[in-house]
VOGU-3710 file (C-alpha; in Angstrom, 3 decimals, decimal comma):
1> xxxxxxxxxx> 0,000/0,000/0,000  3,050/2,274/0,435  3,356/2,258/-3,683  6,832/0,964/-3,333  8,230/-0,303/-7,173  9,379/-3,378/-7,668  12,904/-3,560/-6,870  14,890/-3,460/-9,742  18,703/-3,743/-10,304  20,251/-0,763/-10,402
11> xxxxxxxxxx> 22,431/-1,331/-13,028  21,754/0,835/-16,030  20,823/3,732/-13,799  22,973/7,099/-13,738  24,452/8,300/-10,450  21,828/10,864/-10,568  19,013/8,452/-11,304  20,691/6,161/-7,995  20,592/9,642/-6,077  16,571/10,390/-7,071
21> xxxxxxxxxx> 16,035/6,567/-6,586  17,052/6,881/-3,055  15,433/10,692/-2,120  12,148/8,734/-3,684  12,512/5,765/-1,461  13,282/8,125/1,720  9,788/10,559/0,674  7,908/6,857/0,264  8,570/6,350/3,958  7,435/9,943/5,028
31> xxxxxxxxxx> 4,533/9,208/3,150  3,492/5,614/4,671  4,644/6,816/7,939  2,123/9,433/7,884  -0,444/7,296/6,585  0,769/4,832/9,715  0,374/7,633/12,099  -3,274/8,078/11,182  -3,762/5,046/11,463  -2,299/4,814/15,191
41> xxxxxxxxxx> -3,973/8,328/15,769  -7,400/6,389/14,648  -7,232/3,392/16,932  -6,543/4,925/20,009  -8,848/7,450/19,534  -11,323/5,382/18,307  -10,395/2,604/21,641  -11,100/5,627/24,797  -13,436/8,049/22,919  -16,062/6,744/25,453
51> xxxxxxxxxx> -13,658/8,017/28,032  -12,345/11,249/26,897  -15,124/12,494/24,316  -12,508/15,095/23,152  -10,733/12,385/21,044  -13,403/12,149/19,102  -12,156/15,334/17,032  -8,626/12,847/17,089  -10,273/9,829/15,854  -12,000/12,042/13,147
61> xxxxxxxxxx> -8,653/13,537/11,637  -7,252/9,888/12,002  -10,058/8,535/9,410  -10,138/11,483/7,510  -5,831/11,154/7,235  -6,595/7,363/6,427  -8,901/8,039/3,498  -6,417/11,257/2,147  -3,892/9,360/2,109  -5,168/5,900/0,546
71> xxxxxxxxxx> -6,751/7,692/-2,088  -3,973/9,858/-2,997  -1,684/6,533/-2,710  -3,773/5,025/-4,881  -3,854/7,818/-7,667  -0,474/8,165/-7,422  0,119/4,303/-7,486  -2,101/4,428/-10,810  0,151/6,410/-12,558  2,820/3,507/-13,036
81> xxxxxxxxxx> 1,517/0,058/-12,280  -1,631/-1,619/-10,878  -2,122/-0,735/-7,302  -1,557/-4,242/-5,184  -0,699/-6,069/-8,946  -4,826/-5,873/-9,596  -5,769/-4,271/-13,445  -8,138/-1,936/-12,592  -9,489/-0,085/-15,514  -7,656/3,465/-15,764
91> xxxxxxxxxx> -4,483/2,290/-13,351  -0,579/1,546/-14,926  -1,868/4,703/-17,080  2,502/5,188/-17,928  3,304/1,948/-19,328  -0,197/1,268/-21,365  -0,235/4,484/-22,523  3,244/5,250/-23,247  2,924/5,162/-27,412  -0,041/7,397/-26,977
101> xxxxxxxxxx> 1,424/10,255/-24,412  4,728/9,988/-27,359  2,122/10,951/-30,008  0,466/13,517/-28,021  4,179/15,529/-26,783  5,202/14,975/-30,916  2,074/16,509/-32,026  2,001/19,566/-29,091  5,518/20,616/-30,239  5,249/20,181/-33,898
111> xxxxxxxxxx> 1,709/22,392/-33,959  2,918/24,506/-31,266  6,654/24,864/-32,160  7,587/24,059/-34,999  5,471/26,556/-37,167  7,250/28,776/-39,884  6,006/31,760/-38,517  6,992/31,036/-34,760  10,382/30,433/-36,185  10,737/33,170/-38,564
121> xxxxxxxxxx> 9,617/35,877/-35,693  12,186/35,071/-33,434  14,964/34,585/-36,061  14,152/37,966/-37,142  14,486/39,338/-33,954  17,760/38,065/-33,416  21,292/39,223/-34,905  22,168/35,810/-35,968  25,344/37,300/-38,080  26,686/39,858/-35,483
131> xxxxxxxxxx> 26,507/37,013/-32,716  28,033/34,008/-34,588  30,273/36,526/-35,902  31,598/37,955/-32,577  31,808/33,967/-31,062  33,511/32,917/-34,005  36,373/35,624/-34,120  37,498/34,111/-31,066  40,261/31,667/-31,715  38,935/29,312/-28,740
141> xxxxxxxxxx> 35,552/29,422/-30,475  37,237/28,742/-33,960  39,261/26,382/-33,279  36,150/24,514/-31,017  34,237/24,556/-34,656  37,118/23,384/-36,583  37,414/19,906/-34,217  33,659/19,658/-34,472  34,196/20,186/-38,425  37,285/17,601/-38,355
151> xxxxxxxxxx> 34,835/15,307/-36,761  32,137/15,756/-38,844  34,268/15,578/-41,928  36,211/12,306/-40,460  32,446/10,743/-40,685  31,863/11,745/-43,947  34,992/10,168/-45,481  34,232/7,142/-43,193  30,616/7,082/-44,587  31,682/7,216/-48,371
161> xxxxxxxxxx> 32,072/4,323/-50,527  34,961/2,880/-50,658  33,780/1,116/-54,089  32,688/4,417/-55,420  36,134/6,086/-54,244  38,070/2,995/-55,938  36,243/3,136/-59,656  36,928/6,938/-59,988  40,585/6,616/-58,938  40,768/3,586/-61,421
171> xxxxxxxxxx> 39,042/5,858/-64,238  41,880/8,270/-63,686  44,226/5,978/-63,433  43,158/4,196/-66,659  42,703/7,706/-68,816  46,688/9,455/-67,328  48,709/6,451/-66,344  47,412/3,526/-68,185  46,750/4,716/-71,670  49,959/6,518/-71,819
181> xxxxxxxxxx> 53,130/4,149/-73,762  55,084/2,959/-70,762  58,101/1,092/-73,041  60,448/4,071/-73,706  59,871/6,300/-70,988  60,687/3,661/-68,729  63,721/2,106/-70,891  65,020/5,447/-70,974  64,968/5,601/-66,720  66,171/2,280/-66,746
191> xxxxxxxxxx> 69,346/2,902/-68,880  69,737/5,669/-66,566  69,929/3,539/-63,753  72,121/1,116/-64,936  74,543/3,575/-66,434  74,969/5,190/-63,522  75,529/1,253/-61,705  72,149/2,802/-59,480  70,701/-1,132/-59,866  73,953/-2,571/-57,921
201> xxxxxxxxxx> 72,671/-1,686/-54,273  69,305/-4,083/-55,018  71,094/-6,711/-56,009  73,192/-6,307/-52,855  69,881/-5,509/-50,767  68,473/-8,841/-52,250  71,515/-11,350/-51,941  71,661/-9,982/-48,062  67,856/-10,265/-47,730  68,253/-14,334/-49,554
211> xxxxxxxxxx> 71,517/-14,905/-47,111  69,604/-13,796/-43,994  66,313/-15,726/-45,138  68,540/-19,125/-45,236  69,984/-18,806/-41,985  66,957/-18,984/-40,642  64,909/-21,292/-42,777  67,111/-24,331/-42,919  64,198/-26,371/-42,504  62,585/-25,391/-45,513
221> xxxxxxxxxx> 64,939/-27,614/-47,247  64,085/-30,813/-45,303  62,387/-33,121/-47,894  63,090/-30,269/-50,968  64,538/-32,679/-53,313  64,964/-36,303/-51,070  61,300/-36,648/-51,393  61,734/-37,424/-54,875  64,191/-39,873/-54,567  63,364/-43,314/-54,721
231> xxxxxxxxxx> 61,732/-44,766/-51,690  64,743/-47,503/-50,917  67,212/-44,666/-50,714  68,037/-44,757/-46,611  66,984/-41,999/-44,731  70,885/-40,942/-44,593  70,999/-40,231/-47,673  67,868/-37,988/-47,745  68,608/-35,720/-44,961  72,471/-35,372/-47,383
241> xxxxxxxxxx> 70,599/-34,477/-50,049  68,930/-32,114/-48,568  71,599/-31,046/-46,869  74,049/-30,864/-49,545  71,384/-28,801/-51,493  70,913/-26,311/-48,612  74,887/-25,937/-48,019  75,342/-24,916/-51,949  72,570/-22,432/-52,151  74,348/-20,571/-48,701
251> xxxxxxxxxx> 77,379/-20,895/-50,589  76,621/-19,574/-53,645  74,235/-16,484/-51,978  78,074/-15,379/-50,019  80,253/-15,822/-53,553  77,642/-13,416/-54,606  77,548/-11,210/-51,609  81,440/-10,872/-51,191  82,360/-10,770/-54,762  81,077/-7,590/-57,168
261> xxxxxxxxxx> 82,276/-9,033/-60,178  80,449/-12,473/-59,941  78,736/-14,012/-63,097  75,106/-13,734/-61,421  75,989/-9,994/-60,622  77,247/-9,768/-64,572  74,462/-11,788/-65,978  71,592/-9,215/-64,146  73,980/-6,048/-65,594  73,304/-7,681/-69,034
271> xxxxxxxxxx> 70,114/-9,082/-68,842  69,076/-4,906/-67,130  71,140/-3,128/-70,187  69,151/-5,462/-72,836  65,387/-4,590/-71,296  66,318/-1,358/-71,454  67,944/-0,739/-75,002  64,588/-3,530/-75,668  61,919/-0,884/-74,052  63,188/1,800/-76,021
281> xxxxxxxxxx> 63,888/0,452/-79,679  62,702/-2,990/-79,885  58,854/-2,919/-80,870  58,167/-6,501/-80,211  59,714/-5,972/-76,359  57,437/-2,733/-76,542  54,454/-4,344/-77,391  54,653/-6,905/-75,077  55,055/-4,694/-72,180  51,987/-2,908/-72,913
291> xxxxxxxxxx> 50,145/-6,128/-73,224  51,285/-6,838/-69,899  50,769/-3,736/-68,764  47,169/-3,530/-69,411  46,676/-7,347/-68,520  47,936/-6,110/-64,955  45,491/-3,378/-65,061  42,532/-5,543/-65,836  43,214/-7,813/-63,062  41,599/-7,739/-59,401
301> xxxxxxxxxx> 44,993/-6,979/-58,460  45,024/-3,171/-59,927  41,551/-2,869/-58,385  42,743/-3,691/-55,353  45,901/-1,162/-55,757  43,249/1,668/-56,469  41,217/0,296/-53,100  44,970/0,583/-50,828  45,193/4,156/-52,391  42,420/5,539/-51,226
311> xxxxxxxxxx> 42,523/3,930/-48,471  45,828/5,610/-47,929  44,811/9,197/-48,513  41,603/8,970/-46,105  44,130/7,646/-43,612  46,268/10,422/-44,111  43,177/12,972/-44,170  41,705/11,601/-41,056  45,309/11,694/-38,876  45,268/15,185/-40,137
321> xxxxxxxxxx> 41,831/16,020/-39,286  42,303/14,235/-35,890  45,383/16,328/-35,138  44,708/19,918/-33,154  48,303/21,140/-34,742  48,275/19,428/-38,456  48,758/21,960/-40,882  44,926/21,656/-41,829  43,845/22,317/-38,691  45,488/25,354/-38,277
331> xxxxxxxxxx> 45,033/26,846/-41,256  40,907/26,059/-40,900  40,809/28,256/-37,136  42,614/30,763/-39,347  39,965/30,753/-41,998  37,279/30,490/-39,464  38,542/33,579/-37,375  38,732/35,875/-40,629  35,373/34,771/-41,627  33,710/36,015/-37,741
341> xxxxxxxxxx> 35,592/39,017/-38,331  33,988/40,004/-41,190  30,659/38,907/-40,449  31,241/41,707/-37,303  32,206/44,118/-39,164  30,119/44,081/-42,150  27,028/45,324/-42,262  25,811/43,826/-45,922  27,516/40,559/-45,031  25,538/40,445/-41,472
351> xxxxxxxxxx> 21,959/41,423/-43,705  22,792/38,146/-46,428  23,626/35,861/-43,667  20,603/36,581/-41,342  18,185/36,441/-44,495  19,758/33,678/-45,557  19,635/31,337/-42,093  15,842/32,626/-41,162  14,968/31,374/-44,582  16,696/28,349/-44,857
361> xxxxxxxxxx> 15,296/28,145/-41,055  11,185/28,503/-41,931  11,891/26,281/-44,866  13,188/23,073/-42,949  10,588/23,727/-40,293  7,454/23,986/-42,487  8,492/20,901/-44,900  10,316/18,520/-42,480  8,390/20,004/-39,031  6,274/16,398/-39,244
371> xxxxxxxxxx> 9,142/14,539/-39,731  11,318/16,150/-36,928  8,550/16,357/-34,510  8,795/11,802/-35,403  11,579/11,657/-33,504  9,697/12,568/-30,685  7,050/9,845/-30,919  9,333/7,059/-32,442  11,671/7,126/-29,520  9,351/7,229/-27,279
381> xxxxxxxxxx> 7,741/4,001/-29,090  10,956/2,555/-29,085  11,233/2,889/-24,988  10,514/-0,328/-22,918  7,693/0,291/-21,218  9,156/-1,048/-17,727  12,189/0,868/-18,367  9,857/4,122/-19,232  7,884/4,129/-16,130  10,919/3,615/-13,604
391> xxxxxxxxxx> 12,907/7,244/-15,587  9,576/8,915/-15,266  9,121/7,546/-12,066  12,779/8,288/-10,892  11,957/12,179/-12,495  8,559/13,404/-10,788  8,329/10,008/-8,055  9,588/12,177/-5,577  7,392/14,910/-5,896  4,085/12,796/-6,167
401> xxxxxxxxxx> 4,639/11,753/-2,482  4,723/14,610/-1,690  0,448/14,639/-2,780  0,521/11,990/-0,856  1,731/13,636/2,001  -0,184/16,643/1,632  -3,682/14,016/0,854  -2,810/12,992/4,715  -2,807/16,525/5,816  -5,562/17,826/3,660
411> xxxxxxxxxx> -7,236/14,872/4,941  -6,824/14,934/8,482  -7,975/18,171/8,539  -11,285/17,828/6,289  -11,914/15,370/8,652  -11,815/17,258/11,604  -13,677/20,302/10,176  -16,356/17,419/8,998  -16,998/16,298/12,419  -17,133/19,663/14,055
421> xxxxxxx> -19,752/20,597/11,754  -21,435/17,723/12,098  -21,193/17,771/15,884  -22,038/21,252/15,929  -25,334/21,122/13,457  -26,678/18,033/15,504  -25,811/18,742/19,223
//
């Protein structure tokens, strides 16, 4: 009867909603106490009012404190669940009729707030261009709008198709690098190279990077070529094989590390100053190259290429965007600051801008004031009903009780002035 809720975890629950949780609890107790003290104030009254006919005035403010109090209970109670679990018609009104009080608070603000004229009266009255121009000349304020501009333009590039983003970088790739005759020009910068003996620290970058990769992948020769000997050959003789094997390609990787005039060294200076006397003159070579050129293109491989560049550049923009001191960021709170400068200072700038956001203002509101006002009623649809009632509860709880409170008082009183009438009309 004290219209205590149903305990529920309090997990989920702000520490402000835990603080009103507990200051309702703490006015539910003030509230049944009262009601308990009528009732105390009742029975003794009501027990020696044959003895002391002046408690007859106590025993009326007792049941008129009773029935204040158990009917405010009880219309407070109705608000957010059944009083005593029983569905009596009009009680639990919160949780049955939460989709409907949604619609009701989505309909009073769009018909009541969101009309063009409302808007357009105070926009007019208002200096929107002076104001926004005097906040945003601070460099505080500017730079506050550039991070919220970063952000918003870091969710943009996040939201954009990657797809999309790959198919025009291939287009341009296919119409300035791809269509383009690759064979010379690059002949030509190879010749270069190998003129200038340019080529001779890759090889040396390569027979290191082949040494260091067979120190430490000896097993990868186990069973290289002894698995195709015949199976009667022992064991022994396998793991020499592979061995042996192993032992010549170290051997050969160091005669080619420590010696700069070695025949693999002399054969790739060769084979290098061919392919590039080839790309340049030879139209066969030429041809072929662009075949494989454009093969390369065409395959998922190039496509991907054009994915890992974009996907390079939006990392790039975003760690720029991100950063307070990256060159785009400072140069934006510069731009910014210029721009509330001048909106402060001049007067036909201040007139366009003001017209300009009071227009663009009255027209969202009087084609999209239904569909903002939605938001209302679709979250409130989307609330659990349970979870609905304890918020509200948590919100205005506290200040119900006090009705309650007040319904003893009111009560009490009524009563007492009920009986004294009463008394007084028939004695």
């Amino acid at each position: 009867m004290s219209g205590t809720a149903t305990a529920t975890s309090p997990v989920g629950l702000s520490p402000a909603d835990q603080e009103r949780r507990r200051a309702l609890r703490r006015m539910k107790g003030v509230a049944l106490g009262a009601l308990l003290f009528m009732a105390a104030l009742f029975a003794v009254s009501f027990a020696f009012q044959q003895e002391v006919p002046a408690l007859a005035y106590l025993r009326a403010a007792g049941e008129g404190g009773m029935v204040g109090a158990l009917a405010d209970w009880f219309a407070v109670t109705a608000l957010f669940r059944h009083p005593l679990g029983i569905p009596i018609p009009h009680t639990a009104i919160i949780p049955s009729r939460k989709d409907e009080i949604g619609r009701t608070l989505g309909e009073f603000v769009e018909t009541e707030f969101l009309r063009g004229d409302v808007v357009r009266t105070k926009l007019v009255e208002t200096p929107i261009a002076a104001r926004l121009g005097e906040w945003l000349g601070t460099p505080v304020h500017a730079e506050r709008v550039a991070a919220e501009a970063s952000v918003m333009a870091s969710s943009v590039l996040q939201a954009l198709s990657d797809d999309d983003v790959r198919d025009v970088i291939e287009e341009l790739a296919r119409e300035h690098l791809i269509a383009p005759e690759w064979g010379p020009p690059l002949g030509e910068w190879l010749q270069r190279i190998v003129d200038a003996g340019a080529h001779r620290g890759a090889v040396d970058l390569a027979a290191d990077s082949i040494a260091a990769w067979l120190a430490a992948n000896h097993r990868a020769f186990t069973g290289l070529v002894s698995r195709r000997l015949p199976s009667w050959v022992p064991s022994v003789a396998h793991r020499l094989v592979d061995d042996t094997v192993y032992n010549e390609a170290v051997k050969f990787v160091g005669a080619v590390q420590r010696d700069p005039r070695h025949p693999a060294r002399l054969a790739i200076d060769g084979y290098l100053e061919r392919l590039a006397s080839n790309l340049q003159h030879d139209p066969a070579t030429i041809g072929r190259f662009e075949d494989a050129k454009l093969a390369v293109f065409d395959s998922p491989r190039v496509r991907e290429l054009a994915a890992e560049a974009w996907a390079t550049a939006k990392a790039g923009l975003l760690r720029s965007l991100a950063d307070p001191e990256s060159g785009l960021r400072r140069r934006a709170v510069a731009a910014l600051v210029e721009v509330g400068e001048r909106m402060t200072t001049d007067p036909a700038l201040q007139r366009r801008v003001d017209s300009w956001v009071t227009d663009a203002a009255v027209f969202l509101v009087d084609r999209y004031r239904h569909d903002i006002a939605s938001i209302i009623t679709d979250t409130v649809e989307r609330w659990d009903p349970a979870e609905t009632t304890e918020k509200i509860e948590l919100m205005v709880g506290r200040d119900l009780q006090y009705i309650r409170l007040n319904g003893t008082i009111v009560g009490a009183l009524a009563g007492v002035a009920i009986f004294t009438v009463a008394h007084a009309l028939l004695g």
